[in-house]
C-alpha positions in Angstrom: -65.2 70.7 -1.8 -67.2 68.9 -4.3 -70.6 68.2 -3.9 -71.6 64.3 -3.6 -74.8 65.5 -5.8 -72.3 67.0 -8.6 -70.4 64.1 -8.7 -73.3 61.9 -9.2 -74.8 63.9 -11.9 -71.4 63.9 -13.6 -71.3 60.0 -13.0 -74.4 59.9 -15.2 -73.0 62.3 -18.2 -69.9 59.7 -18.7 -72.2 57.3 -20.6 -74.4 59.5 -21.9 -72.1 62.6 -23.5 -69.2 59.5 -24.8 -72.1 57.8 -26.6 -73.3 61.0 -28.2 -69.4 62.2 -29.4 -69.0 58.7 -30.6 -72.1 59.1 -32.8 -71.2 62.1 -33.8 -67.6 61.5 -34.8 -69.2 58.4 -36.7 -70.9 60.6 -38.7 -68.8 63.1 -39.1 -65.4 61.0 -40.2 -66.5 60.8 -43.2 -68.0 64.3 -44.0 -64.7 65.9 -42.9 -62.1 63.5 -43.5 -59.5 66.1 -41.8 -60.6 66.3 -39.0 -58.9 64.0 -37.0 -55.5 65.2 -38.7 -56.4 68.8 -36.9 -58.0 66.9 -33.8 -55.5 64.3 -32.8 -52.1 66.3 -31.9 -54.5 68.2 -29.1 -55.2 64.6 -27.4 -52.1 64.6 -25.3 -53.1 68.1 -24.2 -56.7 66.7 -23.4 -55.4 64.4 -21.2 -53.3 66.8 -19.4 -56.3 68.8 -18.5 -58.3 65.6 -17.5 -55.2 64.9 -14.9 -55.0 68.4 -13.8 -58.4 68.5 -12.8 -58.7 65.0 -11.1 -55.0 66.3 -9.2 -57.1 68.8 -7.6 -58.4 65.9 -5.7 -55.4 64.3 -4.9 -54.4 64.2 -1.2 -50.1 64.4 -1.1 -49.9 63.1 2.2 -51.8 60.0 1.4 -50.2 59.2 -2.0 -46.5 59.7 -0.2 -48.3 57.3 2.6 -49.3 54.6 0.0 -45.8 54.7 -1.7 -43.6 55.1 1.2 -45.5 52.4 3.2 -47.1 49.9 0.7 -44.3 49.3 -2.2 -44.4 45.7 -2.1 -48.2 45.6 -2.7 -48.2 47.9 -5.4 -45.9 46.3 -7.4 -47.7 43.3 -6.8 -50.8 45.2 -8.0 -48.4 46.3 -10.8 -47.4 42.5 -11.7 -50.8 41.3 -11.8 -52.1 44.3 -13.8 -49.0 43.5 -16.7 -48.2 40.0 -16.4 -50.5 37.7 -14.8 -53.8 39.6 -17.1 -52.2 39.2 -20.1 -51.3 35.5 -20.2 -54.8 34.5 -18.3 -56.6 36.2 -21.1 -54.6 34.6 -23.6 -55.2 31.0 -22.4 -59.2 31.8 -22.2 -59.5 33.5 -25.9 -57.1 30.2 -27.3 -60.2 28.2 -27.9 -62.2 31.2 -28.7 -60.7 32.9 -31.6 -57.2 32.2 -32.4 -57.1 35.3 -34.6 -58.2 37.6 -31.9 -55.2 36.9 -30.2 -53.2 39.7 -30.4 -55.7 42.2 -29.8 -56.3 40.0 -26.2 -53.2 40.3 -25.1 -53.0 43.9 -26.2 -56.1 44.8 -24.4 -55.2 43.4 -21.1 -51.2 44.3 -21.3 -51.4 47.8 -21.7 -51.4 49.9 -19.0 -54.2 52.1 -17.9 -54.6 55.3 -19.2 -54.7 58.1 -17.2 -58.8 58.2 -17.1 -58.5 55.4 -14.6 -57.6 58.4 -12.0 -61.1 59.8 -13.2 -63.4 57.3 -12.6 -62.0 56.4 -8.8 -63.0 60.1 -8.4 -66.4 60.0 -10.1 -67.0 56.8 -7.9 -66.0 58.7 -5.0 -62.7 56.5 -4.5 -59.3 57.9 -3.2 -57.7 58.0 -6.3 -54.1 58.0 -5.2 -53.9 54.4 -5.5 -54.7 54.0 -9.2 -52.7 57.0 -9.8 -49.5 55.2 -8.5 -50.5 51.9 -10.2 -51.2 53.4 -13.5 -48.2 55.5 -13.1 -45.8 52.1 -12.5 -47.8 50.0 -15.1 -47.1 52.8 -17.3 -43.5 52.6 -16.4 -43.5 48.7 -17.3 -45.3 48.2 -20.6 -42.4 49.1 -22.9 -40.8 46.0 -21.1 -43.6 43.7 -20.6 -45.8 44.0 -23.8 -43.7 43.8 -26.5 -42.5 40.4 -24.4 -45.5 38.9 -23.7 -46.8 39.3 -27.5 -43.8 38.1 -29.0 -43.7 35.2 -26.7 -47.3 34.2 -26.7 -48.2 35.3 -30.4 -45.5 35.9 -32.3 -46.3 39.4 -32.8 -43.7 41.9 -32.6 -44.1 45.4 -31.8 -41.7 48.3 -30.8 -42.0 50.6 -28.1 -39.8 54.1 -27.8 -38.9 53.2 -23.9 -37.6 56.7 -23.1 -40.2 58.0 -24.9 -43.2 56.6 -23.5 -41.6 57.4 -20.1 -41.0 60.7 -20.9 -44.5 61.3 -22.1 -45.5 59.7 -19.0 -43.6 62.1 -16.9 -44.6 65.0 -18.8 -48.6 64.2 -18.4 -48.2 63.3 -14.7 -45.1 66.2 -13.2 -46.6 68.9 -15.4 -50.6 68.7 -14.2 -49.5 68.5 -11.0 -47.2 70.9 -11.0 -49.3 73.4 -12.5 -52.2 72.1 -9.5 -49.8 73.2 -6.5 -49.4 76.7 -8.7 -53.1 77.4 -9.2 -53.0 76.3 -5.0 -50.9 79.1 -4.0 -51.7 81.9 -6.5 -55.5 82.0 -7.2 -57.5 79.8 -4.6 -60.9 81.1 -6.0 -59.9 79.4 -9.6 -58.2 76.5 -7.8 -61.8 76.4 -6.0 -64.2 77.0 -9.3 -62.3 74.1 -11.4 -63.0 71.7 -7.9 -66.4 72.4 -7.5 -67.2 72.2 -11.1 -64.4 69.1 -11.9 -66.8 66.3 -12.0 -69.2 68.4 -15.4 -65.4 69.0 -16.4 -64.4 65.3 -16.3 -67.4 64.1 -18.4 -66.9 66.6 -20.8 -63.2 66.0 -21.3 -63.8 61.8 -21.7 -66.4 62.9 -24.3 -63.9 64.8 -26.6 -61.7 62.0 -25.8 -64.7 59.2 -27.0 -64.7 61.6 -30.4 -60.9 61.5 -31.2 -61.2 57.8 -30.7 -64.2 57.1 -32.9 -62.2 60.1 -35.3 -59.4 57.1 -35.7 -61.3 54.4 -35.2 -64.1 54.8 -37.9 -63.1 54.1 -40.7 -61.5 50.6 -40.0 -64.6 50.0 -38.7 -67.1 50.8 -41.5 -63.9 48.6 -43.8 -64.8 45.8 -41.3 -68.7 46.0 -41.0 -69.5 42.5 -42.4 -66.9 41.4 -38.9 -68.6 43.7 -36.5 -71.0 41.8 -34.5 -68.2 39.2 -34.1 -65.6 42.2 -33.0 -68.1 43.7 -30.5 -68.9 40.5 -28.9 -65.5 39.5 -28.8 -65.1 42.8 -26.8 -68.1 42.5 -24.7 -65.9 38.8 -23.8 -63.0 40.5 -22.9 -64.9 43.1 -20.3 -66.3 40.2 -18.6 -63.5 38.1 -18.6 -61.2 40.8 -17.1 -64.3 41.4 -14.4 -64.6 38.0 -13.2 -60.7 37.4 -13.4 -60.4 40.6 -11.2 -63.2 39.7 -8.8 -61.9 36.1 -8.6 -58.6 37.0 -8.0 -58.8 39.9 -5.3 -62.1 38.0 -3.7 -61.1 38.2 -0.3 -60.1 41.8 -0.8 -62.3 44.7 0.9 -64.8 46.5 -1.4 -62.3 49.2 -1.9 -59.5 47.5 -3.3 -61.8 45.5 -5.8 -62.9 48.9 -7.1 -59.3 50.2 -7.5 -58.1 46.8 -9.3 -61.2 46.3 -11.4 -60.7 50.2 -12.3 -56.9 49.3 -13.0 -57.6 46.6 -15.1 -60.6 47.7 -17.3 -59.3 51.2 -17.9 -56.5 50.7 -20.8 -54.7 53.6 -22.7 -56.7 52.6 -25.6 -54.6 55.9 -27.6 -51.9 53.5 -27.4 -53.2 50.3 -28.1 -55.0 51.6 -31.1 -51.4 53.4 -32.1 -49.4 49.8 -31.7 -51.9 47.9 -33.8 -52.1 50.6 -36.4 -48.5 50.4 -36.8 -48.0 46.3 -36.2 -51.5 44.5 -36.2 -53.7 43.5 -38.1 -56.8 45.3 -38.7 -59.2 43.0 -37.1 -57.0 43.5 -33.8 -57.2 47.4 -34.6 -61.1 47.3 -34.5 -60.8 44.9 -31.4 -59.1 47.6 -29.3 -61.2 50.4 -30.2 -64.6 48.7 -29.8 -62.7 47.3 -26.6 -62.0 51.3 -26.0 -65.5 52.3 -26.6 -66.7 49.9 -24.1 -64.7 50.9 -21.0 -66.3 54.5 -20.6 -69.6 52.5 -20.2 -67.9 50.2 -17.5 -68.6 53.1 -15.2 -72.1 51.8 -15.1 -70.9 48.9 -13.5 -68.7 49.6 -11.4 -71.2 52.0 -9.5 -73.6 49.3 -9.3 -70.7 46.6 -8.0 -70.9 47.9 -3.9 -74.3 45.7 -3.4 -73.0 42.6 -5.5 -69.7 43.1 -3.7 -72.2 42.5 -0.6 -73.9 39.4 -1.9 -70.7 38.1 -3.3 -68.4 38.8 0.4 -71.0 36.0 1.4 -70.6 33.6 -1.4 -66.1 34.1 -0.9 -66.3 34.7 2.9 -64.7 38.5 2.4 -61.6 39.4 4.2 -61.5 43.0 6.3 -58.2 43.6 5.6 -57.3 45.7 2.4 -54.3 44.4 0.7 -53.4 48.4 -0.7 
């Protein structure tokens, strides 16, 4: 079992070892511009590992229980997290920035990336829930983004639908497939990697932070003279999405708060940065990876969000009954 003192120390090496590889792959882009050729084709594999080791974690019986016994409310977890973000955040950046767009429709359609499953566990959440919601968001996207942006901006992208859900498949089946394996054939490993997951985690959303800054820096020393526009437009977006989340789920427990504001924050920037590489503009390019940057520091607030959940259950009058 993993120690609550681990996982604390772990919750403190997010921020910290993600701002280091970012500096470091700022630096380094440009030193070794082949780097992130040799780098990137391992990310998918990164991933895995991060899944496989947050799967340790996962209790079966409860993530059948949640499924089998709470579909409706997942997909409406689902709907909000695909649909209703998207088009809120595009009616509050209207007035804002016209050209930004894109990028805030992008940022708050895409689904969560798989890291989502990692913070519930550094915040010491039951992380079957956002593992089911990322999972069906996941599902969704390829219908509901290219939709909403063509609809709302006029931008048209193109997602490979069985592809995406393949991948999907792939990074979810095989992890914990190969979790139930190391169960029943080596129970000291399974126990090592468990005890030592949360050091693990950080380390594996650090050498995710470096790919990203890998891609991300050189469109972002092209757009320098843009930057402090681009971060603060980024910065908007976090706190939009926080105080849509909060507003929305207000009478919700503490619990479910966390796993929405987790769901909605946590976005499969790979992806996003991918779709406006290939369809975008650049300035929406630099929005999502600054935006991408940003969310491996939201940890910070979400372990700081229990005692303002307090304060604010008094403000909304807080309901006791969880809607997941």
């Amino acid at each position: 079992m993993t120690k609550p003192s681990s996982t604390k120390s772990a919750f403190w090496l997010v921020p910290l070892l993600t701002s280091l590889a970012m500096l470091l792959a700022f630096f380094l882009g440009p030193v070794f511009p082949h780097l992130e050729s040799v780098l990137k084709p391992y990310a998918k594999y990164n991933l895995c590992v991060l899944l496989l080791i947050n799967v340790l974690h996962i209790n079966y019986r409860s993530l059948t229980k949640v499924l089998l016994h709470h579909p409706a409310l997942l997909g409406y977890a689902i709907l909000v997290k695909n649909i209703l973000l998207p088009v809120v955040a595009f009616a509050a950046c209207y007035l804002i920035w016209p050209a930004a767009l894109p990028a805030a429709v992008l940022i708050s359609g895409i689904s969560s990336g798989f890291s989502a499953v990692s913070f519930a566990f550094l915040l010491r959440l039951a992380p079957e829930r956002n593992l089911l919601i990322t999972m069906g968001a996941s599902f969704l996207v390829p219908f509901s983004l290219p939709f909403l942006l063509y609809a709302l901006t006029g931008s048209g992208v193109e997602i490979d639908l069985l592809g995406m859900m393949l991948q999907t498949c792939w990074m979810v089946f095989v992890p914990m497939l190969l979790e139930r394996i190391l169960y029943f054939t080596s129970r000291f490993f399974h126990g090592w990697l468990k005890a030592h997951s949360p050091v693990i985690v950080a380390i594996n959303l650090s050498v995710t932070a470096f790919i990203l800054m890998l891609t991300g820096q050189g469109i972002l020393r092209r757009m320098a003279g843009d930057f402090g526009y681009i971060l603060l437009f980024a910065i908007f977006m976090v706190v939009l999405i926080y105080v849509f989340t909060l507003l929305f789920f207000c009478r919700a427990t503490r619990d479910t708060q966390m796993v929405m504001l987790i769901a909605n924050l946590v976005s499969n920037t790979g992806m996003g940065a991918v779709l406006a590489l290939d369809y975008m503009s650049d300035l929406t390019l630099a929005i999502a990876i600054v935006h991408g940057i940003l969310w491996n520091m939201n940890i910070i607030f979400l372990r700081i969000w229990p005692p303002l959940h307090r304060r604010l259950g008094l403000w909304f009058g807080t309901s006791a009954k969880d809607l997941l």
